[in-house]
N, C-alpha and C positions, 0 to 999 in steps of 0.2 A: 318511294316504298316499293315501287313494279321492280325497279332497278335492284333493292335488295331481295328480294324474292326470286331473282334471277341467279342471283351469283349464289345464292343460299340452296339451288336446286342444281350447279354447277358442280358445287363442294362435296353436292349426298351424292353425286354422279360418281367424281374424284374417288372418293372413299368406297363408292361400291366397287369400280371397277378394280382398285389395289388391294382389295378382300378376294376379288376372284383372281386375280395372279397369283396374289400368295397362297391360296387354297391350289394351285398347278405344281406349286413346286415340292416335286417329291419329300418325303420325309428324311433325314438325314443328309439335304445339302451342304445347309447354312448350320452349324452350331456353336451356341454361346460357351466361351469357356468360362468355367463357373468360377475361376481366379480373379481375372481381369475383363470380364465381365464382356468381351470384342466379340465381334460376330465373325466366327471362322468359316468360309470355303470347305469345304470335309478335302478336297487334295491336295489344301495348303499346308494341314499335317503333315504330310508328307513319310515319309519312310517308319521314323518313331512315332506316331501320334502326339504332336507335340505343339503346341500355339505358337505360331509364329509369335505374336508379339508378348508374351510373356515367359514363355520356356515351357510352360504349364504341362505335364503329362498328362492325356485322355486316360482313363479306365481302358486296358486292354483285357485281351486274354492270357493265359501261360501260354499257350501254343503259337498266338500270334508274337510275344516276346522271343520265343525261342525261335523264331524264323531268322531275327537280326542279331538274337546275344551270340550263339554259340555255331561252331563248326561241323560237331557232330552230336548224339544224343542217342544215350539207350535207357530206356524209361523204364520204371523198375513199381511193381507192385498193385497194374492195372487193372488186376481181378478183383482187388477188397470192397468189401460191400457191407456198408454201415447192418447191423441187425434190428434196428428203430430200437431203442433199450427201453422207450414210452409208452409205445404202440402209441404217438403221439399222433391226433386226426389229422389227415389226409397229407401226413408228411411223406409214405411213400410216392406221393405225387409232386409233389416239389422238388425229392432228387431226382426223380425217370425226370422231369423238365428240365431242372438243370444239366443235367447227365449229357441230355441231348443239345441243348447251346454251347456247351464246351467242350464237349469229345472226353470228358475225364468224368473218373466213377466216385471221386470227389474233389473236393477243395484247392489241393496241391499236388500238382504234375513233378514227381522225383527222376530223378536217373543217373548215367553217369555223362557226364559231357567231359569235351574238349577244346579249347579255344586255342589255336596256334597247336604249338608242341606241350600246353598245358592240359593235364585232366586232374578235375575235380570232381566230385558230387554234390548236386544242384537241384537245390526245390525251387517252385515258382507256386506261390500262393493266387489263386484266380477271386477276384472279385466279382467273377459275373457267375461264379458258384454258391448261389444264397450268401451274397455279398463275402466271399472267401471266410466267412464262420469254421469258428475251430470245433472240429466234431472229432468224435471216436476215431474216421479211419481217416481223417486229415490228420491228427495227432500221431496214431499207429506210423503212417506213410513215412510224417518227418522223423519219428524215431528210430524205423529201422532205416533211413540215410544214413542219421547219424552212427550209426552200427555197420552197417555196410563199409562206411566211411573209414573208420576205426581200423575194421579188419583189413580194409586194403593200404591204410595209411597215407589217405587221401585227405584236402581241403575241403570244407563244405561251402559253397557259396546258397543263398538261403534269402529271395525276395519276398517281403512278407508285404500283405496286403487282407485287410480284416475287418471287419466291423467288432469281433470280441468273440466269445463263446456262441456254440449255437442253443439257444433254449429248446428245440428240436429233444437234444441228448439231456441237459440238464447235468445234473451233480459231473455225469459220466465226460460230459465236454471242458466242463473246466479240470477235472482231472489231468487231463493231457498236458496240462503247465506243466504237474509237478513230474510227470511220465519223461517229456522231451528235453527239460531240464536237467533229469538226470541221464542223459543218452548225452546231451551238449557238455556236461561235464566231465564224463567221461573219456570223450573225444579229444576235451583239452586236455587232461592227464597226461593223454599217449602224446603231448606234442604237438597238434594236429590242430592247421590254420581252418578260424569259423571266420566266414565275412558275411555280416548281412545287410540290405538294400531294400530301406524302407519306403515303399510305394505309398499312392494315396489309394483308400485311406489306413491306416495303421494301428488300431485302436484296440481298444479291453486286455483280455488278458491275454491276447501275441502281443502288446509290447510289454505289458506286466510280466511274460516271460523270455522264452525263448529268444525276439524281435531283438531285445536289450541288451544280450548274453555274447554277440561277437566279440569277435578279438579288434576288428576296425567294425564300425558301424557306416554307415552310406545311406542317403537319402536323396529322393527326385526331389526337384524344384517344384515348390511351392504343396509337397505333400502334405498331408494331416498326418501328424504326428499327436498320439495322446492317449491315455487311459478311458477317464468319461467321457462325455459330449459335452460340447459347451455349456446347451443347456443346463446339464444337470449339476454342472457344477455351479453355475448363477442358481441356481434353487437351493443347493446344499449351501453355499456361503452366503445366499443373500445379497448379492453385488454383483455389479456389471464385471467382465474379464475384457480384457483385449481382442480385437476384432484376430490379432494374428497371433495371438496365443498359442495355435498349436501347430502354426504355420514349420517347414521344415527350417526355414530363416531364422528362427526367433527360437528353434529348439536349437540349432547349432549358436547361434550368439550365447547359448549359455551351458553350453559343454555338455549335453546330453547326446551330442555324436563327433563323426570327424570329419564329416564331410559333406558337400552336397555334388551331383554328380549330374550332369545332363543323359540322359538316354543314348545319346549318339557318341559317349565317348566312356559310355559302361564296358562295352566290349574289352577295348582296350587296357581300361581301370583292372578290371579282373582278372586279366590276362600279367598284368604285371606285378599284382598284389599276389597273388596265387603261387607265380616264379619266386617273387623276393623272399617268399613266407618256407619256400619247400627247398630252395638253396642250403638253408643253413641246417638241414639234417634234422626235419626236427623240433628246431628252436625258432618260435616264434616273434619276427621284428616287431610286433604289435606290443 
């Protein structure tokens, strides 16, 4: 009995002492990637934010993407500033917050980039912008790309990352489906290659619009790709769904895109979809 009372004051030692190590070790060393569930190093990511052992893309920023996508970058429309259409409580405080973790005055960073001897016109949706919610001047932003775009007879390349409408704007946020839809149709009329690159996560009505509307569509490894949430659609149907249901895998196994693309070989990917597309005068290979 002394004997187990011994090793049982051993154990609560053991366990205290590896609560206070790990209480030492700063906050964002070690993190889980939430795919394949591995415990990552943070500079085993490496260059893309990406898990080593499952390809998995981290949640970045648009400004951090644009460090490794493109060559050059002239950013277009940084003054616009949502007017609250709710006077909805303490939403002006949510964008001055976001405002300041991302360096952008909303949702999606537009401009005109260059990759090689290619130029296009390029939004980049931010998820660490009130999880990249489509508002008034995120809508506005991507429509006058698409307009810009037009006039200059340029590509749109267009990475979209969402949780859905922002409830922030209300009626006025989902508007911008039907706003940006008509600016991406227009675009096509004149000729003019749309390629979009669906990030995690991908959801509500950006892929119920605009997200779906490319000419080639493209998706990170292992993104959420989807309209509802899981949940709500096990509530609306009353039944379990597949654990990968909205996984990028399992949306391309059934022809809702054409591709799936790693982060370290996007550069390249758009650089020659871009060329192939703008070769033929015009006329779209897609």
């Amino acid at each position: 009995m002394q004997l187990f009372d011994e090793l049982k004051t051993l154990g609560q030692k053991h366990i205290k002492a590896d609560k206070k190590a790990q209480e030492s070790v700063p906050s964002g060393v070690w993190l889980a990637c939430p795919k394949c569930q591995q415990s990552v190093y943070h500079k085993d990511l490496g260059r893309y934010s990406t898990c080593p052992n499952c390809g998995y893309g981290f949640r970045i920023s648009s400004r951090d993407r644009l460090e490794w996508l493109v060559d050059d970058f002239t950013e277009f429309d940084a003054d616009l500033q949502t007017k609250d259409p709710l006077d909805f409580p303490d939403y002006d405080k949510k964008l001055q917050k976001a405002a300041r973790a991302t360096d952008l005055n909303d949702s999606v960073l537009t401009g005109k980039a260059r990759i090689g001897e290619q130029e296009f016109y390029l939004g980049i949706m931010d998820p660490k912008f009130i999880m990249g919610s489509l508002g008034t001047v995120t809508g506005e932003k991507i429509a006058r790309l698409f307009e810009y775009a037009t006039q200059a007879s340029k590509a749109v390349v267009l990475f979209t990352a969402s949780g859905g409408a922002r409830m922030q704007e209300g009626i006025f946020s989902l508007m911008q489906m039907a706003k940006v839809s008509q600016v991406v149709k227009e675009h096509s009329e004149a000729g003019l290659f749309y390629l979009t690159v669906l990030t995690d996560p991908t959801t509500g009505g950006v892929t119920a619009s605009f997200a779906m509307q490319g000419d080639i569509i493209l998706a990170e490894p292992h993104a959420l790709i989807g309209f509802a949430g899981k949940r709500v659609i096990e509530q609306t149907m009353h039944q379990k769904v597949p654990e990968n249901l909205q996984d990028a895998e399992n949306i391309l196994d059934h022809g809702f895109i054409d591709a799936i693309v790693a982060r370290k070989q996007e550069k390249d990917t758009i650089e020659w979809l871009v060329e192939m597309n703008q070769e033929k005068g015009g006329e779209k290979l897609s």
